[in-house]
Backbone as JSON, one array per atom type, in Angstrom:
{
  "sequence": "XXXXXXXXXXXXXXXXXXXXXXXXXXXXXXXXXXXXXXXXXXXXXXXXXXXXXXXXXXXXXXXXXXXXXXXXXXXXXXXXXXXXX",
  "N": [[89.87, 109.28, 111.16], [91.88, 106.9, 110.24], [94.03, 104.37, 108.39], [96.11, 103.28, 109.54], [99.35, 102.32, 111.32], [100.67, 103.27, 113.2], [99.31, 104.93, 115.41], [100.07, 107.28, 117.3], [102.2, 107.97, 116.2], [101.26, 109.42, 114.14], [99.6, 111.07, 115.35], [101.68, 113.04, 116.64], [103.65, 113.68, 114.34], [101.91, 115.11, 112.71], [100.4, 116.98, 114.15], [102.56, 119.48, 115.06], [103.18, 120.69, 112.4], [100.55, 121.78, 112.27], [100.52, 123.34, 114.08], [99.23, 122.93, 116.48], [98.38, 121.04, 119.9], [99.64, 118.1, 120.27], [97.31, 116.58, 122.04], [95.15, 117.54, 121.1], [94.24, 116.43, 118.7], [93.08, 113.91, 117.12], [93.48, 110.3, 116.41], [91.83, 107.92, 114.81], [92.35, 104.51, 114.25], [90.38, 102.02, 113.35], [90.46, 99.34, 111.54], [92.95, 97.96, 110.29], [94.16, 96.69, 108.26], [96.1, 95.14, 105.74], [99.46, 96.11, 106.32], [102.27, 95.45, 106.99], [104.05, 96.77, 107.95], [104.58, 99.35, 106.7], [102.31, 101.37, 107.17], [103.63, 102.86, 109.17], [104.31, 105.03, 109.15], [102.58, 108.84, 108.66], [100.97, 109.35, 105.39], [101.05, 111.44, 102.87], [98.48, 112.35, 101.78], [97.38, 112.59, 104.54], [97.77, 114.97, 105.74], [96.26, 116.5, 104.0], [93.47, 116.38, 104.26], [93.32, 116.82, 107.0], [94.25, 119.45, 106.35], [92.04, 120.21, 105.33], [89.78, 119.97, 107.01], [90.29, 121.66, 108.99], [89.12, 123.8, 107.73], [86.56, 123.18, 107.51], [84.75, 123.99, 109.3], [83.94, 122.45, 111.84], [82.75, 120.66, 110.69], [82.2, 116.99, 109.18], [85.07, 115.96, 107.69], [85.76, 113.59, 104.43], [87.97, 111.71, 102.86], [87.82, 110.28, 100.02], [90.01, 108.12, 98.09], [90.85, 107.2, 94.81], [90.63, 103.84, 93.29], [93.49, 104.11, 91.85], [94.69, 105.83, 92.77], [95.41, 105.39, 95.42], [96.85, 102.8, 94.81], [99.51, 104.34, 93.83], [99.78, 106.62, 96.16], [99.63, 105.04, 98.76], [100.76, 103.86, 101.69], [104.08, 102.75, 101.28], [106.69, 100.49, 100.67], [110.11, 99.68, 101.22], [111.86, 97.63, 98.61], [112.15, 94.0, 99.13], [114.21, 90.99, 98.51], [113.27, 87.74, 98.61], [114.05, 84.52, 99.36], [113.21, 81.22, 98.83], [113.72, 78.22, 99.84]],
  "CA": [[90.0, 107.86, 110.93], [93.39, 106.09, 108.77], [94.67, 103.2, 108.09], [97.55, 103.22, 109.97], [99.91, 100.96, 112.74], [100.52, 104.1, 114.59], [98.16, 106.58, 115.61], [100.55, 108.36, 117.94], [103.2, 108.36, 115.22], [100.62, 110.23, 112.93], [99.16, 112.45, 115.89], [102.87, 113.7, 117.1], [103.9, 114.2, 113.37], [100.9, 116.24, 112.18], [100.14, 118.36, 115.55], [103.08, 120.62, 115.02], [102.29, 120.69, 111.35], [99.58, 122.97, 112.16], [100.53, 124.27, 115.66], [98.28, 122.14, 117.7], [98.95, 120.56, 120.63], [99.26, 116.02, 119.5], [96.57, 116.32, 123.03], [94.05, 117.99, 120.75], [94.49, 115.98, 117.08], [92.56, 112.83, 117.37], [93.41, 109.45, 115.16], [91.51, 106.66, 115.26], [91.87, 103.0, 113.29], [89.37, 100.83, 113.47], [90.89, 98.72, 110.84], [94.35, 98.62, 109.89], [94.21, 95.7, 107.03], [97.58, 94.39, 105.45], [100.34, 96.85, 106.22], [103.49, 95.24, 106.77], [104.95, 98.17, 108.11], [105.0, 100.35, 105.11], [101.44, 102.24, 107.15], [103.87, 103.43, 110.25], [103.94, 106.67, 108.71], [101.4, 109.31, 108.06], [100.99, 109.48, 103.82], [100.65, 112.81, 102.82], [97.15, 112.94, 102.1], [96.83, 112.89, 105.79], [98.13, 116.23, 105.85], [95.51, 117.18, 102.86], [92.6, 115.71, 104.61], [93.53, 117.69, 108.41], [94.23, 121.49, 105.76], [89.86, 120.43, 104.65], [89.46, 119.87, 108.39], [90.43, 123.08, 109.13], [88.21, 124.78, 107.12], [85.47, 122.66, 107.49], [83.92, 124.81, 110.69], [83.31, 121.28, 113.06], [82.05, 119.38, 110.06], [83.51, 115.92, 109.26], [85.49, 116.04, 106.36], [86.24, 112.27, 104.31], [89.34, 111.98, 101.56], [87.9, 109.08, 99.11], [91.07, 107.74, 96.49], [90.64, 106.32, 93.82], [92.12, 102.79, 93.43], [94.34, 104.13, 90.62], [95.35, 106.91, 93.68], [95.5, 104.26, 96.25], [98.58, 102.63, 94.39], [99.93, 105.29, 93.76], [100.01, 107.26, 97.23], [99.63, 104.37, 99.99], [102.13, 102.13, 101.78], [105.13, 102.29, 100.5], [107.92, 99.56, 101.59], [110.94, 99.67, 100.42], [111.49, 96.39, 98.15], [113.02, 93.07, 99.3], [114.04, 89.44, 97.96], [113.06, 87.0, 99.05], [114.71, 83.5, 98.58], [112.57, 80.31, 99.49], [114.15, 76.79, 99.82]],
  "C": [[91.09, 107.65, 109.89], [92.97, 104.78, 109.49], [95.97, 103.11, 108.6], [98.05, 102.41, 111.19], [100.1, 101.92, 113.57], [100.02, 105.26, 114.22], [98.59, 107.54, 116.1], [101.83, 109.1, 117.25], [102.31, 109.95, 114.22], [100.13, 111.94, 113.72], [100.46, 113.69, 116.23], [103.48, 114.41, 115.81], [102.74, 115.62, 112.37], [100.32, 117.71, 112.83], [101.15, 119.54, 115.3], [103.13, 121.32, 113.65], [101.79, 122.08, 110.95], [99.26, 123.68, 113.31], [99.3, 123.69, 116.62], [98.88, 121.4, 118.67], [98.26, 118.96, 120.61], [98.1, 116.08, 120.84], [95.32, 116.72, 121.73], [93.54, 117.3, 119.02], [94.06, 114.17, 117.68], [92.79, 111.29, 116.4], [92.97, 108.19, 115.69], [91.7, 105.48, 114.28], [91.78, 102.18, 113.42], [89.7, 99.69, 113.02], [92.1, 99.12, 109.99], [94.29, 98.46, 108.3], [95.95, 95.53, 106.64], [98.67, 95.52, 105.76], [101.67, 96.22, 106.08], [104.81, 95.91, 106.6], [104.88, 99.4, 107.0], [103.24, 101.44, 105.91], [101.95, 102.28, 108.61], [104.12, 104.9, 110.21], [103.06, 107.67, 108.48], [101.52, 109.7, 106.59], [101.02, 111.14, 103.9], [99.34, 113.44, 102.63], [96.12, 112.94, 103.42], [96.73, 114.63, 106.44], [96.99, 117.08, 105.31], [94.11, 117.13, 103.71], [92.51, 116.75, 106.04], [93.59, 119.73, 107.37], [92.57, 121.44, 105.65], [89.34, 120.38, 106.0], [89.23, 121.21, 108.48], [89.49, 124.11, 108.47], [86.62, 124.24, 106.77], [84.17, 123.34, 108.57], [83.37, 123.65, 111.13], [82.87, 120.18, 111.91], [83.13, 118.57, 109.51], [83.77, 116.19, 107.95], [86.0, 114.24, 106.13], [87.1, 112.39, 102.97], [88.67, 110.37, 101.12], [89.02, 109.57, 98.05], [90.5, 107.04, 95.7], [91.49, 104.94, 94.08], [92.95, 102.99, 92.72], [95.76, 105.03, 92.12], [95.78, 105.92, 94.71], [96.87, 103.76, 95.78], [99.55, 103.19, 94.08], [100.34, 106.42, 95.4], [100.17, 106.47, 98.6], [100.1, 103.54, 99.88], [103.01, 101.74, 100.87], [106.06, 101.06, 101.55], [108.78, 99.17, 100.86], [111.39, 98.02, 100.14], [112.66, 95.36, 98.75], [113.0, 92.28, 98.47], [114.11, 88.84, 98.51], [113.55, 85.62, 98.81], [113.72, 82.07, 99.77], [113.26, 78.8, 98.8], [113.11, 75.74, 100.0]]
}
């Protein structure tokens, strides 16, 4: 489960990763919430989260952040200005 706008972005980028074939790497999100593009990427603690997989033997593994980590690691977008008349 992420937070992300693409799932096939995240499965195609992570599958070779770790030598899997993107058929066998599953992503689901249920709920995106605000992205605004900046969650078309997979973060890196997607990566962290699939290495605890792996060594989990079938059991689910879950990555809680902190909110301090949260601003810090998710959705970046690089900054604009905006000008309102």
């Amino acid at each position: 489960y992420d937070s992300t706008q693409g799932v096939h972005v995240v499965r195609k980028t992570l599958a070779p990763i770790f030598g899997i074939e993107p058929e066998r790497l599953r992503v689901i999100a249920p709920h995106v919430g605000g992205g605004f593009g900046s969650k078309g990427a997979p973060p890196a603690h997607d990566v962290l989260t699939l290495m605890a997989a792996q060594r989990a033997d079938g059991r689910p593994v879950k990555l809680a952040l902190t909110r301090q980590q949260m601003f810090a690691l998710v959705g970046y977008r690089t900054p604009t200005i905006q000008r309102i008349r």
